[in-house]
Backbone and ligand atoms as CSV (ligand in chain L), in Angstrom:
chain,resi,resn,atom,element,x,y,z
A,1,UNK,N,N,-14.781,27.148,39.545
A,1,UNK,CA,C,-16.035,27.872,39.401
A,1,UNK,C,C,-16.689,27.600,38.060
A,2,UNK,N,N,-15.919,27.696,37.345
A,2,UNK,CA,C,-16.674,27.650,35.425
A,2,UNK,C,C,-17.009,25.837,35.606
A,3,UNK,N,N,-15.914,25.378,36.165
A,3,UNK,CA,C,-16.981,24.085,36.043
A,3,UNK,C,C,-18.344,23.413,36.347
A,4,UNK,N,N,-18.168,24.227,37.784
A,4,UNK,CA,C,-19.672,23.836,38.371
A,4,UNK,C,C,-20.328,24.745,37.108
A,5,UNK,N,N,-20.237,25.790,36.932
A,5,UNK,CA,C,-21.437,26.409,36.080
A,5,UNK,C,C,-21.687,25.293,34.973
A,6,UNK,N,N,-20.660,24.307,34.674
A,6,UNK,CA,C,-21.020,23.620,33.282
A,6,UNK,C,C,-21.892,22.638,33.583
A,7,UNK,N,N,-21.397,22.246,34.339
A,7,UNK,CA,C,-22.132,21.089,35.055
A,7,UNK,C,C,-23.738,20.830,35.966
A,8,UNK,N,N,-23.577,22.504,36.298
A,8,UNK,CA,C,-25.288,22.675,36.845
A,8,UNK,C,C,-26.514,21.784,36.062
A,9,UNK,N,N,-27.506,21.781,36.509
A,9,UNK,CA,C,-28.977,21.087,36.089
A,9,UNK,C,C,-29.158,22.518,35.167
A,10,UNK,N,N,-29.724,22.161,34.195
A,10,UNK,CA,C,-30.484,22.490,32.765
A,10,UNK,C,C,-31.284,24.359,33.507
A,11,UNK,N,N,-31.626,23.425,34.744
A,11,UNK,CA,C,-32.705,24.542,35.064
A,11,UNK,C,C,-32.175,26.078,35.820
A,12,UNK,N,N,-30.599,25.655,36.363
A,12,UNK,CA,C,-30.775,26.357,37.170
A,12,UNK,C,C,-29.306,27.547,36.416
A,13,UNK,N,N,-28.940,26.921,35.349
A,13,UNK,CA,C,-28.304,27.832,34.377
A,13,UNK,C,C,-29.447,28.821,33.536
A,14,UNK,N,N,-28.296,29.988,33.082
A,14,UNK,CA,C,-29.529,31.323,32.761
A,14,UNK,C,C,-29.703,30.850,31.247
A,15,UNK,N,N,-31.403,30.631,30.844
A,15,UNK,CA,C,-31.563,30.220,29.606
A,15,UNK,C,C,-31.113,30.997,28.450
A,16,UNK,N,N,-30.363,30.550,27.668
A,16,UNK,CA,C,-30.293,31.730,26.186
A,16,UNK,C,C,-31.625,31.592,25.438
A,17,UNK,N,N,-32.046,32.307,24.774
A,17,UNK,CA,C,-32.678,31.846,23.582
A,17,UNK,C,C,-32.334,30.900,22.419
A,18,UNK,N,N,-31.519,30.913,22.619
A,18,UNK,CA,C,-31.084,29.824,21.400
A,18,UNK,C,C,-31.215,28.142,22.095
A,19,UNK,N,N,-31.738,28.204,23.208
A,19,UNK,CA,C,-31.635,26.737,23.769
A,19,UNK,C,C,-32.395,25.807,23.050
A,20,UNK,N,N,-33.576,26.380,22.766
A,20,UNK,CA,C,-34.876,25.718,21.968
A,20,UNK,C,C,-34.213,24.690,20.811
A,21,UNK,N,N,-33.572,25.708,20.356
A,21,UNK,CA,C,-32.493,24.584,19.318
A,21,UNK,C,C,-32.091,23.228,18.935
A,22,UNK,N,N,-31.342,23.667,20.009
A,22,UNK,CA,C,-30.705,22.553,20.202
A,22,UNK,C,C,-31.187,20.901,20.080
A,23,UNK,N,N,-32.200,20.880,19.860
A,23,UNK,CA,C,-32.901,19.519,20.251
A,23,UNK,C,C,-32.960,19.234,18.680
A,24,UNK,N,N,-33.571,20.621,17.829
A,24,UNK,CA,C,-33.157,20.339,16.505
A,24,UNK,C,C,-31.939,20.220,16.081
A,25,UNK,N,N,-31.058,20.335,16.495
A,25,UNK,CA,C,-29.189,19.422,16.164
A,25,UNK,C,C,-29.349,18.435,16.344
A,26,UNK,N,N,-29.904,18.030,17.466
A,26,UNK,CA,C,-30.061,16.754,17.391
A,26,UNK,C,C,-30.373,15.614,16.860
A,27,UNK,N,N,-31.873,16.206,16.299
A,27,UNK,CA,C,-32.648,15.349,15.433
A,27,UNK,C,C,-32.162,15.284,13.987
A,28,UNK,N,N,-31.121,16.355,13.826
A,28,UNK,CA,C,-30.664,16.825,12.587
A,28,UNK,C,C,-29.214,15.582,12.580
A,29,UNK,N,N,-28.967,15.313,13.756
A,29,UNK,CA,C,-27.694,14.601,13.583
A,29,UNK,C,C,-28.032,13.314,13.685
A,30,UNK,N,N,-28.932,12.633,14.399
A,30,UNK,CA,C,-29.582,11.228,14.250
A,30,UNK,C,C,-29.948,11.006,12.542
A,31,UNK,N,N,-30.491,11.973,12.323
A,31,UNK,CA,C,-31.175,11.704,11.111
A,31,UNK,C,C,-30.179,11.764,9.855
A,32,UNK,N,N,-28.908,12.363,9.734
A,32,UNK,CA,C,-28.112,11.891,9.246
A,32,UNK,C,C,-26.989,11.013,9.152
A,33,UNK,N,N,-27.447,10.339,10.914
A,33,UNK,CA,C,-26.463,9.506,10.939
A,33,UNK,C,C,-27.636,7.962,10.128
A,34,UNK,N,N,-28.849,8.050,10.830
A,34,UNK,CA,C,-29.733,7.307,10.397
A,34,UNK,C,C,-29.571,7.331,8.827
A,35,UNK,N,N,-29.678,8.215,7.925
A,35,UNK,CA,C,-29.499,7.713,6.612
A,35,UNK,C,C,-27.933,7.564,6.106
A,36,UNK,N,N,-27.158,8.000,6.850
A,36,UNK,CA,C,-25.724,7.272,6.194
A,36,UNK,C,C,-25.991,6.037,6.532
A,37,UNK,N,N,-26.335,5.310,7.659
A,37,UNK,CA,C,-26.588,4.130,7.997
A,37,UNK,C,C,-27.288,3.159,6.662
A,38,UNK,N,N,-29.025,3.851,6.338
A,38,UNK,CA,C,-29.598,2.968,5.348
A,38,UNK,C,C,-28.601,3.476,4.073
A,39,UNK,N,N,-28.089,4.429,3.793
A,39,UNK,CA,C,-27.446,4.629,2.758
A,39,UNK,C,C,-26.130,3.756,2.020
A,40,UNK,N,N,-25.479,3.812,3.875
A,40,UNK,CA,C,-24.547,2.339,3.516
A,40,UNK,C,C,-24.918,0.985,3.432
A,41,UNK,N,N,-25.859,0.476,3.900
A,41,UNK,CA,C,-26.816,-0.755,3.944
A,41,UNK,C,C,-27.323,-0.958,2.184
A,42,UNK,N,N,-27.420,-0.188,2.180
A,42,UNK,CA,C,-28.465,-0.085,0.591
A,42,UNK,C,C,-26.831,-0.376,0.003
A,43,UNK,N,N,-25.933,0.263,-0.172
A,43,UNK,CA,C,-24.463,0.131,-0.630
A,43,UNK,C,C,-23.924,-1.286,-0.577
A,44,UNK,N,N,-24.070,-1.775,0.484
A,44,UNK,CA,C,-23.142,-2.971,1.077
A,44,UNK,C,C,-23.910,-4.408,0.447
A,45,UNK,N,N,-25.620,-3.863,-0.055
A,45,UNK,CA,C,-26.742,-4.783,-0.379
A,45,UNK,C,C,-26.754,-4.724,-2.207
A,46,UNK,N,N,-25.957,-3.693,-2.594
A,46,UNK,CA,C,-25.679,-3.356,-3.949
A,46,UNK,C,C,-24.720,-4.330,-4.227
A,47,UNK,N,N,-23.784,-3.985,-3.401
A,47,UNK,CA,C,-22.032,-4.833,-3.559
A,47,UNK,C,C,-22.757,-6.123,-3.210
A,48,UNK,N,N,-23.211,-6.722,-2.654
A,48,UNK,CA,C,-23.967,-8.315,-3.202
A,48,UNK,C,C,-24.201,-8.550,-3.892
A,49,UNK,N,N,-25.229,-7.319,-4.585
A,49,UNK,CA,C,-25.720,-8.035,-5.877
A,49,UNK,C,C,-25.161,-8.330,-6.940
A,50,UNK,N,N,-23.978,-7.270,-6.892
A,50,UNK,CA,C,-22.753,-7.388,-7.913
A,50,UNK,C,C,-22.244,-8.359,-8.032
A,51,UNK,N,N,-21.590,-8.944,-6.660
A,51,UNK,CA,C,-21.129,-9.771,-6.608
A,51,UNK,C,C,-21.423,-11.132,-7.202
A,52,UNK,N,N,-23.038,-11.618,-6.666
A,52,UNK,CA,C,-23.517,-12.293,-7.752
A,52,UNK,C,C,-23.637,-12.014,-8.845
A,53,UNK,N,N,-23.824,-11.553,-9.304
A,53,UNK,CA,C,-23.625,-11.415,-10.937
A,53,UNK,C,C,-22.291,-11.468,-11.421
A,54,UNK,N,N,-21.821,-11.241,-11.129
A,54,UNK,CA,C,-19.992,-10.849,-11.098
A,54,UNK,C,C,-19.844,-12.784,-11.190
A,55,UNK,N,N,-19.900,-14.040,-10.442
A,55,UNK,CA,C,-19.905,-14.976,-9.998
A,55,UNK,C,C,-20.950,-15.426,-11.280
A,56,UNK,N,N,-21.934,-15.460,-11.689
A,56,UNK,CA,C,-22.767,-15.815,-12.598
A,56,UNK,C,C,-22.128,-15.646,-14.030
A,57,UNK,N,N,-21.095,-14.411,-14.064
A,57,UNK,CA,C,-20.428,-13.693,-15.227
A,57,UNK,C,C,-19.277,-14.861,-15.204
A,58,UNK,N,N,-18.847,-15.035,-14.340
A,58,UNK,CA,C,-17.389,-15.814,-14.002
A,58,UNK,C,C,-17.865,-16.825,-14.651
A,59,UNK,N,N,-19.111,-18.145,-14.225
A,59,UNK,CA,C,-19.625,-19.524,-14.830
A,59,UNK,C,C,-19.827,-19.519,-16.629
A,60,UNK,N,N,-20.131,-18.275,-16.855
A,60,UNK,CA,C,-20.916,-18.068,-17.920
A,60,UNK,C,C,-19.300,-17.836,-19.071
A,61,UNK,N,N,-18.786,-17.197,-18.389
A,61,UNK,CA,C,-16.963,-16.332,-19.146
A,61,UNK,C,C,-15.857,-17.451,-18.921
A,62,UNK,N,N,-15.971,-17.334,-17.998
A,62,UNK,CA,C,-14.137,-17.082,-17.508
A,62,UNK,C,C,-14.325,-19.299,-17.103
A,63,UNK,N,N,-15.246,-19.725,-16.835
A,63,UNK,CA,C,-15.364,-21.159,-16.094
A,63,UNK,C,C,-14.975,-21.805,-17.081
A,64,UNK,N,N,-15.118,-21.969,-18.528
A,64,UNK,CA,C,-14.372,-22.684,-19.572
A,64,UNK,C,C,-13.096,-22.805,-19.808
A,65,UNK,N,N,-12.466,-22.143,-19.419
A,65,UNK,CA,C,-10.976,-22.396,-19.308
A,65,UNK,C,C,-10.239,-22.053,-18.201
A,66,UNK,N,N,-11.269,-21.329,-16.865
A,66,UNK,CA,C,-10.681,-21.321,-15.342
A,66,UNK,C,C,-10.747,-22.242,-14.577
A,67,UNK,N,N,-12.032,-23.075,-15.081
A,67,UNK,CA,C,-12.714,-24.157,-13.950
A,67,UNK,C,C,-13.615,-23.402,-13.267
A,68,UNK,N,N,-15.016,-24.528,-13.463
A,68,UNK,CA,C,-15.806,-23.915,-12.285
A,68,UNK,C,C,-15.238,-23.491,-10.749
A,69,UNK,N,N,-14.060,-23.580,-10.454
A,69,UNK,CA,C,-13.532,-23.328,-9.060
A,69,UNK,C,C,-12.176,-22.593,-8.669
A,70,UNK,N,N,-12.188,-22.322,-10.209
A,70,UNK,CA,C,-10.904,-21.760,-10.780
A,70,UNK,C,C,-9.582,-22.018,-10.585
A,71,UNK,N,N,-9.645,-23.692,-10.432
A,71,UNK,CA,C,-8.566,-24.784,-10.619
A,71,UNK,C,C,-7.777,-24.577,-12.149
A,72,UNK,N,N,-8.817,-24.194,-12.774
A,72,UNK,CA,C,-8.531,-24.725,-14.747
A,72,UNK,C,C,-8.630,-25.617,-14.566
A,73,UNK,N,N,-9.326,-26.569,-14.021
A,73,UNK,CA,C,-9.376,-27.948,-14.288
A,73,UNK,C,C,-10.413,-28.276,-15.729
A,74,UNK,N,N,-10.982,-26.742,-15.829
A,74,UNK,CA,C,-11.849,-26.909,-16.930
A,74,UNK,C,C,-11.681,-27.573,-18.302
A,75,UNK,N,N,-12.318,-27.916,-19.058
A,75,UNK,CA,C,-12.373,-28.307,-20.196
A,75,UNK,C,C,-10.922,-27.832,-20.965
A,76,UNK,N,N,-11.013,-26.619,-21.148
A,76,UNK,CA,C,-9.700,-25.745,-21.592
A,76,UNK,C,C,-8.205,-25.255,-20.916
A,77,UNK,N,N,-8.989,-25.971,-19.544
A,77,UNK,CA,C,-8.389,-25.608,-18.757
A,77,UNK,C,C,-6.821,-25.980,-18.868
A,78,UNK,N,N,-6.357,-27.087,-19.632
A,78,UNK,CA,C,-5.327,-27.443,-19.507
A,78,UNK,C,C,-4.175,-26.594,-20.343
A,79,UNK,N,N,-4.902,-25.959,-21.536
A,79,UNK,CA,C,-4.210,-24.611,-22.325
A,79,UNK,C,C,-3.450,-23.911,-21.361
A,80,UNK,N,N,-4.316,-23.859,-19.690
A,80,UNK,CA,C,-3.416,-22.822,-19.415
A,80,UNK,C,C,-2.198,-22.804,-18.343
A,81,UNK,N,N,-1.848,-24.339,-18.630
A,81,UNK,CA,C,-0.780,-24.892,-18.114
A,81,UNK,C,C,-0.495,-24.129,-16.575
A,82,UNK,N,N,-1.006,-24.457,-15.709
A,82,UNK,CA,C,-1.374,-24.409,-14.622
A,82,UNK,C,C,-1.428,-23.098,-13.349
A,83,UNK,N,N,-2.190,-22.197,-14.275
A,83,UNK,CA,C,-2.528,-20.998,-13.570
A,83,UNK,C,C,-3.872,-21.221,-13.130
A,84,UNK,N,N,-3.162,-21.542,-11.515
A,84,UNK,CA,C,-4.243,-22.026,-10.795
A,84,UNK,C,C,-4.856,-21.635,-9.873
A,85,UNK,N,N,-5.844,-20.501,-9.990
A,85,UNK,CA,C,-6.341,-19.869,-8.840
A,85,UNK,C,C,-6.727,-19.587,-7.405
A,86,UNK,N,N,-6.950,-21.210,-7.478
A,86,UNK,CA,C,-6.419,-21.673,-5.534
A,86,UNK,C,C,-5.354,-21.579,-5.454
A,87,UNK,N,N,-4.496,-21.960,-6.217
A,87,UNK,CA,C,-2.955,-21.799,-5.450
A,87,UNK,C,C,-2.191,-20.670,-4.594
A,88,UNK,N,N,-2.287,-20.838,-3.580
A,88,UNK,CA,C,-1.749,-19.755,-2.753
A,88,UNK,C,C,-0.672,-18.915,-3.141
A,89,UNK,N,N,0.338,-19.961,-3.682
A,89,UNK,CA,C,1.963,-19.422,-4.721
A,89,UNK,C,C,1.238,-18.762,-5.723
A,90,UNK,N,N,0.467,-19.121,-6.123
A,90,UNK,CA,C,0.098,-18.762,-7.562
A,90,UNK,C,C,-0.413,-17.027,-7.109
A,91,UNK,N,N,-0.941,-17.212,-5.911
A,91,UNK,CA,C,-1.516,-15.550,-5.809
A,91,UNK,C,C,-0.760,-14.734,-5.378
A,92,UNK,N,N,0.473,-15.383,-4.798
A,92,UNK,CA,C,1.646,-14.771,-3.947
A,92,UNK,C,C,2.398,-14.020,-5.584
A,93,UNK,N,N,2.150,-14.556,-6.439
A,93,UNK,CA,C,3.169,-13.936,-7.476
A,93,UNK,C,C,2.441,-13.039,-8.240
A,94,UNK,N,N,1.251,-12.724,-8.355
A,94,UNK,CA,C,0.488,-11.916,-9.233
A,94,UNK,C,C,0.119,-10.630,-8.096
A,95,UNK,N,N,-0.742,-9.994,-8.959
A,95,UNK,CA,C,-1.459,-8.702,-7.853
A,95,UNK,C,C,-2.549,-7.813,-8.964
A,96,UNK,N,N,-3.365,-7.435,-7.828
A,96,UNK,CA,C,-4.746,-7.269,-8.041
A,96,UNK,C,C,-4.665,-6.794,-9.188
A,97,UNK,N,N,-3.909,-5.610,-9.736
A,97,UNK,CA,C,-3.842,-4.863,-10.202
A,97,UNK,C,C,-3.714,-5.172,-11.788
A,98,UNK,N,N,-2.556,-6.562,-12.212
A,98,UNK,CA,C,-2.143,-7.290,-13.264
A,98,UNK,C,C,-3.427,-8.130,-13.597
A,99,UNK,N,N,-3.449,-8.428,-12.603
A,99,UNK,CA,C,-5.376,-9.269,-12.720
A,99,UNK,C,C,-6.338,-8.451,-13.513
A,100,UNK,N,N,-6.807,-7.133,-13.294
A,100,UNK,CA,C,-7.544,-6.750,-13.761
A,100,UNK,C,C,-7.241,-6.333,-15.179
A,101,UNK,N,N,-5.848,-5.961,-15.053
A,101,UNK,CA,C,-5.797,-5.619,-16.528
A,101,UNK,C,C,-5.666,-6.657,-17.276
A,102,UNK,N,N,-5.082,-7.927,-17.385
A,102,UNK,CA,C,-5.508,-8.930,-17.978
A,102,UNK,C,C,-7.378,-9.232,-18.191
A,103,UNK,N,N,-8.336,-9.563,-17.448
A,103,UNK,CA,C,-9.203,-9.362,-17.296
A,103,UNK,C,C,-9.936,-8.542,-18.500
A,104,UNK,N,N,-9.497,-7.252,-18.333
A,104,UNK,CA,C,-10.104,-6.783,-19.178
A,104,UNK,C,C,-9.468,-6.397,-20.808
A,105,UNK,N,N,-8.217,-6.493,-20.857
A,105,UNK,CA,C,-7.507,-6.244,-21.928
A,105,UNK,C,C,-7.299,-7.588,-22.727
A,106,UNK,N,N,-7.459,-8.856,-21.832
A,106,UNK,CA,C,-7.104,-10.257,-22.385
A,106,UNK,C,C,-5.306,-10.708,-22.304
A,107,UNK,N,N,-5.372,-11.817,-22.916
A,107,UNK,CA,C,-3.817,-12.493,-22.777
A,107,UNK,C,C,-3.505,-12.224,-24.184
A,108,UNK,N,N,-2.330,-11.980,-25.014
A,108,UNK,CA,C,-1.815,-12.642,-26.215
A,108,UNK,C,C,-3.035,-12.208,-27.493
A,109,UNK,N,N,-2.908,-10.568,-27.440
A,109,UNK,CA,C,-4.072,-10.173,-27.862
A,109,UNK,C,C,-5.618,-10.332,-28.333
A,110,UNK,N,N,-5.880,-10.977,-26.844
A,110,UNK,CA,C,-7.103,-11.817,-27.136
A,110,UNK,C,C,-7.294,-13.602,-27.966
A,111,UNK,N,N,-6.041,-13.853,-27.957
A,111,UNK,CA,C,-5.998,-15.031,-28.661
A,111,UNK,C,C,-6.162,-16.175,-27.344
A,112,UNK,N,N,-5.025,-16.081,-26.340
A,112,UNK,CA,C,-5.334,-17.105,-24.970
A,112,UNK,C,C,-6.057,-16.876,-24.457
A,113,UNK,N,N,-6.664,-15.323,-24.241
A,113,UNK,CA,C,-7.880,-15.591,-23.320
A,113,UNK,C,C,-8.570,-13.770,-24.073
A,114,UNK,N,N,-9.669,-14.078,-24.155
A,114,UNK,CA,C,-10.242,-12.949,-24.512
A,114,UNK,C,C,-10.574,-11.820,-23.814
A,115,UNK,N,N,-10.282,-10.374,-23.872
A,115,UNK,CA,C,-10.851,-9.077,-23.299
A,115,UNK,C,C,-12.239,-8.879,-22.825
A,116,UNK,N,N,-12.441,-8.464,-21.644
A,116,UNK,CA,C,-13.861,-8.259,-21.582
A,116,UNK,C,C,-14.423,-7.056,-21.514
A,117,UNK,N,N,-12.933,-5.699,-21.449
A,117,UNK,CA,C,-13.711,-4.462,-21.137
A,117,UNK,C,C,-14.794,-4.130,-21.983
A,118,UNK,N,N,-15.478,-4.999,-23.086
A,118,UNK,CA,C,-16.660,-4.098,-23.447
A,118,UNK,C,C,-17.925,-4.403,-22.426
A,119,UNK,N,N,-17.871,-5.969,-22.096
A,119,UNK,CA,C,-19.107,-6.324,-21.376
A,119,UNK,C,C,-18.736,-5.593,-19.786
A,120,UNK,N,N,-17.765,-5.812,-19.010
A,120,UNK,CA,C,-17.437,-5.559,-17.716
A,120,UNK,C,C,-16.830,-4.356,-17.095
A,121,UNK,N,N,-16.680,-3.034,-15.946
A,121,UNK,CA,C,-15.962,-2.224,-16.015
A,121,UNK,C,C,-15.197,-2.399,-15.316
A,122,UNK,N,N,-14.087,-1.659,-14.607
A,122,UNK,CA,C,-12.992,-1.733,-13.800
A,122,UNK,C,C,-13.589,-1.984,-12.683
A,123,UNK,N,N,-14.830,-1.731,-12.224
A,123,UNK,CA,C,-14.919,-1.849,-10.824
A,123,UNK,C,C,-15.557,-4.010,-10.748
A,124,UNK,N,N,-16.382,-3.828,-11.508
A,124,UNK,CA,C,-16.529,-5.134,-11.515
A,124,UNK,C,C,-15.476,-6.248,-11.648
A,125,UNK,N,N,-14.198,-5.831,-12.615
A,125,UNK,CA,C,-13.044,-6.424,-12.898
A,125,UNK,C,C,-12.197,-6.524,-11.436
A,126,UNK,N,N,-12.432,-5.835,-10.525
A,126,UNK,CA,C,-12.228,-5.434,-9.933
A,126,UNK,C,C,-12.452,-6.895,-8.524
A,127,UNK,N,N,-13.756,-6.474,-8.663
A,127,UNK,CA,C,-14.458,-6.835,-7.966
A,127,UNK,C,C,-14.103,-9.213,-8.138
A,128,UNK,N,N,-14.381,-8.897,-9.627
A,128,UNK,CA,C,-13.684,-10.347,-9.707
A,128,UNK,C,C,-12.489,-11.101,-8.893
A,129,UNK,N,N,-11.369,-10.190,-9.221
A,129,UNK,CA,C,-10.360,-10.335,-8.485
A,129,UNK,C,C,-10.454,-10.676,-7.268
A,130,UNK,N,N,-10.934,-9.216,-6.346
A,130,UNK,CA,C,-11.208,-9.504,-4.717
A,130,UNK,C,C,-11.961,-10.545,-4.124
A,131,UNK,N,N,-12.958,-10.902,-4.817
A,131,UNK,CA,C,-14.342,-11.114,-4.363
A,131,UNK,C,C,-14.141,-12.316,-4.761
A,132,UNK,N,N,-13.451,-13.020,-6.252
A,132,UNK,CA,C,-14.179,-14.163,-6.697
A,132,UNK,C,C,-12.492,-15.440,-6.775
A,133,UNK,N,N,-11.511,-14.179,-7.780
A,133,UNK,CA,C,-10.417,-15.171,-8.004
A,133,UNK,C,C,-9.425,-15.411,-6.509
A,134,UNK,N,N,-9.503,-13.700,-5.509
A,134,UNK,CA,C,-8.570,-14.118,-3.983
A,134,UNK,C,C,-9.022,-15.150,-3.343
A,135,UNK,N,N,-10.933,-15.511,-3.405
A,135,UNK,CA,C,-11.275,-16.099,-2.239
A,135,UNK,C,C,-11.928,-17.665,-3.510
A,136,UNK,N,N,-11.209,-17.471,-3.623
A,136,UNK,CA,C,-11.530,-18.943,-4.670
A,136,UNK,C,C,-10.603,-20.488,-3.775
A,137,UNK,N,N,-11.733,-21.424,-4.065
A,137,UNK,CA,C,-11.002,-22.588,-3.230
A,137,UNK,C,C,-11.579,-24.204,-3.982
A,138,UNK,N,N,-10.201,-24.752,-3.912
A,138,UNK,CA,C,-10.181,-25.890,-4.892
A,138,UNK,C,C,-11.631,-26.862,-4.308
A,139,UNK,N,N,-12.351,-27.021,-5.208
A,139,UNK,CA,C,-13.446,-28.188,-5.042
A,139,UNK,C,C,-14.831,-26.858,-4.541
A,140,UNK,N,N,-14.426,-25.642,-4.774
A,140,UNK,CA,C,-16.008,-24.924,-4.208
A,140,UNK,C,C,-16.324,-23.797,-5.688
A,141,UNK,N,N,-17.037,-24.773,-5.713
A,141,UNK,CA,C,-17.706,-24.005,-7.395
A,141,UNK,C,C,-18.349,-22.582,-7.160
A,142,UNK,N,N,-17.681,-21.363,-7.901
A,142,UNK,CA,C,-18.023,-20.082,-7.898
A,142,UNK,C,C,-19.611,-20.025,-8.701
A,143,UNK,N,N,-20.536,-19.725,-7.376
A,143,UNK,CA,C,-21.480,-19.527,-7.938
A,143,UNK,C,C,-22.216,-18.605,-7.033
A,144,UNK,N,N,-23.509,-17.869,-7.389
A,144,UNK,CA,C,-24.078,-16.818,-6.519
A,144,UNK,C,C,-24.516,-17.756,-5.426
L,1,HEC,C1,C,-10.282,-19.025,-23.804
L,1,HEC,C2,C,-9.881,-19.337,-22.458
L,1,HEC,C3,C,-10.020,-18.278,-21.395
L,1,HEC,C4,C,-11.153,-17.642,-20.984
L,1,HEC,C5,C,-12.559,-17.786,-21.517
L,1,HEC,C6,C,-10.749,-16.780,-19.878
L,1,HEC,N1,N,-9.405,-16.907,-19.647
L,1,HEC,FE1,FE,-8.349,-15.966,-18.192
L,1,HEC,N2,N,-6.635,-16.796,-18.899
L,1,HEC,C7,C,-6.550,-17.632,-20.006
L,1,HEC,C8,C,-5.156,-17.857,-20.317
L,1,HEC,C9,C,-4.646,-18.718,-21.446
L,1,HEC,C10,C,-4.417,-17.118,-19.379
L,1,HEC,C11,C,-2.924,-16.948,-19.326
L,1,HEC,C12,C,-2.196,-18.042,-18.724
L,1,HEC,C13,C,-0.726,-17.710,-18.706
L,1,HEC,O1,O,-0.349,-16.556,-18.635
L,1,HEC,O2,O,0.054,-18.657,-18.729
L,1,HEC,C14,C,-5.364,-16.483,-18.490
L,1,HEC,C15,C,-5.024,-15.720,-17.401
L,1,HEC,C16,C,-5.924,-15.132,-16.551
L,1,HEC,C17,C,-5.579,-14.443,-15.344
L,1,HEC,C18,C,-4.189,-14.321,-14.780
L,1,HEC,C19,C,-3.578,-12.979,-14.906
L,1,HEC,C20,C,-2.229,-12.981,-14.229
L,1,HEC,O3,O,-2.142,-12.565,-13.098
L,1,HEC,O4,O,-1.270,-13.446,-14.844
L,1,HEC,C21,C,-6.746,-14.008,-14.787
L,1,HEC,C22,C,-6.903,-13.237,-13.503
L,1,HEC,C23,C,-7.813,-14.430,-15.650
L,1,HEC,N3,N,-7.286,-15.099,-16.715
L,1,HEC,C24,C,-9.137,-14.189,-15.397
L,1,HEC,C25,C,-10.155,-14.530,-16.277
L,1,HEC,C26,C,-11.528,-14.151,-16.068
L,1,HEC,C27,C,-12.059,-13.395,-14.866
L,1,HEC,C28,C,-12.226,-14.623,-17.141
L,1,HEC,C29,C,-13.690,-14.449,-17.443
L,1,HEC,C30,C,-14.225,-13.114,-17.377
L,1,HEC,C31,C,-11.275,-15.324,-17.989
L,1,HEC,N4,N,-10.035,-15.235,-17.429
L,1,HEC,C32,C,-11.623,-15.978,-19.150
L,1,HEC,C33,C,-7.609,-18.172,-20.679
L,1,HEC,C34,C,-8.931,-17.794,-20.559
């Protein structure tokens, strides 16, 4: 019995007053699903832009003694006796985490490789790691 009542046409159930409503939940719930939507879009279009820049920061920083591709094939590159960022082994033994704090704290108190937390923050340091040194590949120059 309670089911058919649920299930009846709109019309032939007894109206509450509060039915009118309802249509505003609705519009109330599109419309916040609609701006989490542009909200995450606008987010996901941020994290690009970072990213390039992040990649522009890398050519400008880190490419003199990483390699534009982060071989170290760079100029300096050979100082760093072969921490080599494509290398798959090479990523198998580190983690995100040692990355960043190197990154931003430096090697050998700034003498092998210099600190950047004044110019860069954790999330960007961050972001290097994931974004630029995991998906780094021998012969493809990190650039925006
Ligand atoms: C003056 C040269 C130099 C510059 C510039 C430089 N590095 Fe380094 N980097 C080094 C040396 C040297 C090491 C240490 C190699 C070792 O441990 O044998 C190192 C190590 C690292 C590591 C490895 C950390 C680990 O897991 O052991 C990361 C990641 C790194 N650098 C990222 C960067 C980034 C990103 C930049 C630019 C923002 C940068 N480096 C700029 C020289 C440099």
């Amino acid at each position: 019995m309670r089911w058919n009542y649920i299930s009846a046409p709109a019309k032939e159930r007894p109206r509450k007053k509060s039915e009118g409503v309802g249509m505003n939940w609705l519009a109330f719930i599109a419309l916040a699903f609609l701006s989490s939507f542009i909200f995450s879009a606008a987010y996901a279009h941020a994290q690009d832009t970072k990213k390039g820049e992040m990649k522009k920061f890398y050519q400008v920083n880190c490419a003199r003694c990483h390699g534009a591709d982060g071989s170290a094939t760079g100029e300096d590159g050979k100082k760093l006796k072969g921490e080599d960022f494509n290398d798959p082994k090479w990523q198998k033994n580190t983690d995100d985490e040692k990355m960043i704090k190197v990154i931003l704290k430096g090697k050998f108190f700034g003498l092998a490789m210099p600190g950047y937390e004044e110019l860069i923050t954790r999330e960007d340091a961050k972001l290097i790691v994931t974004e630029i040194i995991r998906k780094s590949e021998k012969g493809k120059i990190i650039a925006p």
